[in-house]
C-alpha positions in Angstrom: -0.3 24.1 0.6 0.7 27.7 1.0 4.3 26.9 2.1 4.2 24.9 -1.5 3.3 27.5 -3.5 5.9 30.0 -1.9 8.8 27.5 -2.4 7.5 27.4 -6.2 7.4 31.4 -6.4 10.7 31.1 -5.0 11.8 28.5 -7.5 10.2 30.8 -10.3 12.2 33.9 -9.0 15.4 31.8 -9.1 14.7 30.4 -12.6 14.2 33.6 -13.8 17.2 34.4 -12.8 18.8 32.2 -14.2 17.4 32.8 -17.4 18.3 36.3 -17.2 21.9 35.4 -16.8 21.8 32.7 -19.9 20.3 35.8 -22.5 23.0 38.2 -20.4 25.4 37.8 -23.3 23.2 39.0 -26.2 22.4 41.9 -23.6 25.8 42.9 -23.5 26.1 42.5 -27.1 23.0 44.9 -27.8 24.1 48.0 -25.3 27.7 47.1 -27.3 26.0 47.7 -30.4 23.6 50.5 -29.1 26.8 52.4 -28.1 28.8 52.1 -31.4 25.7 53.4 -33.4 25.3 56.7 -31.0 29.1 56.9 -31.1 29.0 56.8 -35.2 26.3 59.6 -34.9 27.8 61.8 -32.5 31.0 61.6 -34.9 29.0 62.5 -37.9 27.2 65.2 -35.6 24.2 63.6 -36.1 21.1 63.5 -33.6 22.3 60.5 -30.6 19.1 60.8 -28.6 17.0 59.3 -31.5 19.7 56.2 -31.1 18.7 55.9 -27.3 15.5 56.1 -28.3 15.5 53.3 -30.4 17.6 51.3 -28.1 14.7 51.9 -25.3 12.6 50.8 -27.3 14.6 47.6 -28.1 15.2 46.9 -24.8 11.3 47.1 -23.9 10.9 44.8 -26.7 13.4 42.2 -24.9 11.6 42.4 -21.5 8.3 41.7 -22.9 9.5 38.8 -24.6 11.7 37.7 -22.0 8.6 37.3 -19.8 6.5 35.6 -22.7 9.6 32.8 -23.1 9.5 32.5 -19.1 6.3 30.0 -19.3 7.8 27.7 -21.9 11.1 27.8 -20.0 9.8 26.9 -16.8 7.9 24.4 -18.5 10.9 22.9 -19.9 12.9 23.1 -17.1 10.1 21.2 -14.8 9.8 18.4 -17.9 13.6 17.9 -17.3 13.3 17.3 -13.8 10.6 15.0 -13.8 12.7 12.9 -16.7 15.7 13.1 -14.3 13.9 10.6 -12.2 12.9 8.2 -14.4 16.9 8.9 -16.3 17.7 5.2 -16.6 14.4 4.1 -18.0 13.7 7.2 -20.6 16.1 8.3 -22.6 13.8 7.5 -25.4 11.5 10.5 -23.5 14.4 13.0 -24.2 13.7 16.6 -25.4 14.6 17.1 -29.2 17.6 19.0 -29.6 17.3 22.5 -31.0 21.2 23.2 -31.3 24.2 21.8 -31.9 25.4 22.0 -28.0 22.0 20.2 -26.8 22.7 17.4 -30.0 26.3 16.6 -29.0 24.9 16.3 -25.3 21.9 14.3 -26.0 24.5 11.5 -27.6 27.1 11.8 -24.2 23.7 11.0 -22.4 22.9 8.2 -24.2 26.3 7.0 -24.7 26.7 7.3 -21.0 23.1 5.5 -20.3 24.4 2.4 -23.0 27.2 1.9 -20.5 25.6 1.9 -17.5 22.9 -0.7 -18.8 25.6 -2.9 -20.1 27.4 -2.7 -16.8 24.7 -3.5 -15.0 23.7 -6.0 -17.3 27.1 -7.6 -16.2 26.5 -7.0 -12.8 23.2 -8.7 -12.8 24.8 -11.9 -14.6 28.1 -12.1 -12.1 25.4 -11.4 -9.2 23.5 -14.8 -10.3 26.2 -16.2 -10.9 27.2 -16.1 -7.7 24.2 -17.0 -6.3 23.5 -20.0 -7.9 27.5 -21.0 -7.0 26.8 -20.3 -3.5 23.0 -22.2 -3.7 25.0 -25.2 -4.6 27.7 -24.8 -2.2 25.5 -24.5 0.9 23.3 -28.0 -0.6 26.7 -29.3 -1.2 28.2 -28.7 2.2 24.5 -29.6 3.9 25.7 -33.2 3.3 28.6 -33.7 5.2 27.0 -31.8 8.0 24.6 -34.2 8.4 26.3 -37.1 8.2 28.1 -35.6 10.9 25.2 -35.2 12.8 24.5 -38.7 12.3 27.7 -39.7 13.7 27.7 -37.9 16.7 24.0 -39.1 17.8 25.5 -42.6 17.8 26.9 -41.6 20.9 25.5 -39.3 23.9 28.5 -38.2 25.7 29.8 -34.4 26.6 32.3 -34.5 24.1 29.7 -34.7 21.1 26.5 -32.9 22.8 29.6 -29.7 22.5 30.2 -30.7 19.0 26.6 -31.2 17.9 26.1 -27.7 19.1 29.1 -26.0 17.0 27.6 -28.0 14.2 24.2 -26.5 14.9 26.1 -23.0 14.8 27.9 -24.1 11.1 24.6 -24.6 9.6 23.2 -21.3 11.0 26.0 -19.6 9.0 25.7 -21.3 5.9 22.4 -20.7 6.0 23.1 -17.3 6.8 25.4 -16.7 3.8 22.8 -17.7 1.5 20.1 -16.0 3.2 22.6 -12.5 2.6 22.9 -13.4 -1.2 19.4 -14.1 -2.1 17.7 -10.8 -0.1 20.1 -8.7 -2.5 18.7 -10.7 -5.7 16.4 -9.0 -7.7 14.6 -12.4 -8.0 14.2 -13.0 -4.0 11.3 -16.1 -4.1 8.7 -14.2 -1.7 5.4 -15.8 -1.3 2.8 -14.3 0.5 0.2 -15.7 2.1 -2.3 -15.9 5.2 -0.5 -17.9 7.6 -1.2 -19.2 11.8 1.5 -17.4 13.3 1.7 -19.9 16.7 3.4 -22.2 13.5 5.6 -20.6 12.4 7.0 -19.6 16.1 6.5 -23.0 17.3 9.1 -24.6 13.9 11.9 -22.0 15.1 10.9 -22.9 19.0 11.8 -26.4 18.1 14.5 -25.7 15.7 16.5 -24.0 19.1 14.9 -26.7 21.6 18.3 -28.5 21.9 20.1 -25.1 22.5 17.7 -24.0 25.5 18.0 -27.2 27.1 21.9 -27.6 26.8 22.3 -23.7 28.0 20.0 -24.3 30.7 17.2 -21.5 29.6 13.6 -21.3 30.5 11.9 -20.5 26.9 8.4 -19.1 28.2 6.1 -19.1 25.1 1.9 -19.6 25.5 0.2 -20.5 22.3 -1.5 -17.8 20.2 -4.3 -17.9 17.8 -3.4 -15.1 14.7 -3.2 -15.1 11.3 -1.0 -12.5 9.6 -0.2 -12.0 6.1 3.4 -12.7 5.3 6.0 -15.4 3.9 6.6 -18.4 5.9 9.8 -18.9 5.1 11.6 -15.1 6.0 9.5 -14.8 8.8 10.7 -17.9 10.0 14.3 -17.3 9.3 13.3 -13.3 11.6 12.5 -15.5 14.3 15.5 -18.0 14.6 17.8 -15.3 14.2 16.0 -13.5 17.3 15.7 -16.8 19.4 19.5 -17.7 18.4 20.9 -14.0 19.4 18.7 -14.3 22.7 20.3 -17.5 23.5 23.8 -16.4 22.7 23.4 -13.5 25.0 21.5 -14.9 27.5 24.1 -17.0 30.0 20.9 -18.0 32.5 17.3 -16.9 32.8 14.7 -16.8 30.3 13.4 -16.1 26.7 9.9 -15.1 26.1 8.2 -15.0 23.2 4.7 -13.2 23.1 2.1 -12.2 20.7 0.0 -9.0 21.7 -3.5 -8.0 20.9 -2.1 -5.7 18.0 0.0 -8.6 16.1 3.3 -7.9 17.6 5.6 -10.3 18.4 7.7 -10.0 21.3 11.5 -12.0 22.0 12.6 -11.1 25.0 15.5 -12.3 27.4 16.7 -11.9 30.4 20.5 -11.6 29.0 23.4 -9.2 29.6 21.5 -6.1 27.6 22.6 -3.9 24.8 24.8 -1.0 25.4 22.9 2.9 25.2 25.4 3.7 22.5 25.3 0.7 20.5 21.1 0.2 20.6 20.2 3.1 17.5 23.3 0.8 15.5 22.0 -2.8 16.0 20.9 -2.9 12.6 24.1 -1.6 10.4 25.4 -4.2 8.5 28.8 -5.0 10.3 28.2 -3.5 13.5 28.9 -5.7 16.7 28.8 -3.3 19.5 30.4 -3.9 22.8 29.4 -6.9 23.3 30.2 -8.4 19.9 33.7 -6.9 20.3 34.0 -8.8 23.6 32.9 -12.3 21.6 35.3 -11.6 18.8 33.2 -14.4 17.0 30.2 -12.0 16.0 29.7 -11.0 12.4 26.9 -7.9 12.5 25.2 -9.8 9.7 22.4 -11.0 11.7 20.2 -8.3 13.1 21.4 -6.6 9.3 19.6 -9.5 7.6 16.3 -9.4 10.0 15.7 -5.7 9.4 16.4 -6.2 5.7 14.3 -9.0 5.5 11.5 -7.4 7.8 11.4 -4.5 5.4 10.8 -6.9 2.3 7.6 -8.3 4.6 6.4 -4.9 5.4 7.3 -5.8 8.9 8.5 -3.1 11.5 11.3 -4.3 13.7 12.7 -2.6 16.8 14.2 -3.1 19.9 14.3 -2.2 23.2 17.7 -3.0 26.0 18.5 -2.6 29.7 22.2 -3.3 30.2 22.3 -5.9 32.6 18.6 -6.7 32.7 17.7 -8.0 28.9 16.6 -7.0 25.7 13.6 -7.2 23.9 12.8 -7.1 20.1 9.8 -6.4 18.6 7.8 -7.4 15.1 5.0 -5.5 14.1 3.0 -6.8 11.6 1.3 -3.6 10.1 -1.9 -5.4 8.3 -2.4 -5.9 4.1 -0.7 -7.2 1.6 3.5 -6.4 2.6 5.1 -3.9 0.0 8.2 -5.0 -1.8 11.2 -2.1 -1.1 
């Protein structure tokens, strides 16, 4: 509280300042004038000290109101700040303009504020416009994949277990594309509600089923009984990103996933680990580390999208990585109703 009220006095000091410096003109202009009256009366020989006189006296006058138009300029200049946050949304809320200077800048303001609604006007309608292009493309594409699918299950040979699995990676990133146009909608269809958590793990468990059994990976998960507060559907989508970066990375071993006491979910693998360097950068969008430089195949859109998605659920996400040993990744779902960001 103190340290507030010093960095205000401080504020004040600097204001005052610069008010001091704005009136420093008509100053000038006064000791200007001040000095041709006492140069008229020493040239008529006429008393000069009754001219400094006066001029002290003006200049006391200016002080004292100087410091009585401090208030109502602080006031003003706070009332400014506070619409600077709020700019896009209240131009209406502007200060009437007392000169001609303030007038011509009040219209560039709102001149300026008519172009940037209309241009994100536009970029609103191009955004959904995209979307719903892209919506269609990924329900349109989602029927050739499966009746690819359906072909290759007429036959269990090697040859079409490998190409059932690159299938299974296609629709992970068409899914994955859409996923990345709809969290940066303004219209994202979030619906929260109480839900068993052990379902929700146990759909993306058997979503990846085929994946741990072809890699050969022990998937380690015991049955929990917790509710949380969230939306099926992203969390869902958290967790198969998690199970499908675990298997990726993961050549033999294990993937656990865990619920503690405090509601945080735990997918952890026994894998080859996450770089020192690269572990505070997981998240970026784009960034694939070492070991994503070494696959050439990664996009750095995965882990982007969890923590992005996470954020929308109120959801903290974090991770932890021994090189070598595994990495885990934690969700922690902080209680109440998620926050929108």
């Amino acid at each position: 509280m103190k340290r507030d009220r010093v960095k205000e006095n401080v504020t004040g000091y600097r204001l005052f300042g610069r008010m001091l410096r704005q009136y420093a003109g008509i100053g000038c202009l006064f000791l200007v004038f001040a000095g041709i009256f006492a140069l008229v009366f020493y040239l008529y020989d006429l008393e000069a000290e009754a001219v400094w006189y006066a001029a002290g006296l003006c200049l006391l006058v200016m002080a004292v109101v100087l410091c009585a138009l401090f208030p109502r300029y602080y006031r003003a200049h706070r009332h400014r700040q506070q619409l600077l946050k709020n700019i896009a949304v209240s131009y209406d809320a502007l200060p009437e303009a007392m000169t001609l200077a303030e007038e011509d800048y009040r219209q560039m303001v709102e001149t300026l504020g008519a172009m940037n609604n209309k241009l994100l006007t536009d970029w609103e309608k191009d955004r959904q416009e995209s979307l719903d292009y892209y919506t269609t493309w990924v329900h349109e594409i989602k029927t050739p994949i499966s009746v690819m699918r359906m072909t290759l299950q007429e036959e269990d040979s090697e040859e079409h277990r490998e190409l059932m699995a690159q299938l299974f990676r296609i629709e992970q990133y068409v899914d994955m594309v859409l996923t990345y146009m709809r969290l940066g909608s303004s219209q994202t269809d979030f619906l929260f509600r109480e839900y068993e958590l052990d379902g929700i793990i146990r759909q993306a468990v058997r979503k990846y089923a085929p994946l741990f059994v072809r890699n050969r990976i022990r998937l380690v998960y015991e049955p929990v009984d917790v509710r949380v507060v969230t939306d099926e559907k992203w969390l869902l989508f958290i967790i198969e990103q998690l199970l499908s970066n675990a298997i990726k990375y993961t050549k033999e071993g294990t993937v656990t996933v865990a619920v503690s006491e405090q509601k945080v979910l735990s997918v952890a693998d026994t894998g080859m680990g996450i770089a020192p360097e690269d572990l505070p950068r997981i998240f970026e969008k784009g960034f694939t580390g070492y070991h994503g430089r070494e696959d050439k195949k990664a996009t750095g859109l995965g882990l982007y999208l969890c923590r992005q998605t996470a954020r929308k659920l109120g959801i903290g996400l974090r991770a932890d990585s021994v090189p070598g040993r595994g990495s885990t990744f934690y969700l922690e779902f902080k209680g109440g109703v998620p926050g929108m960001d």
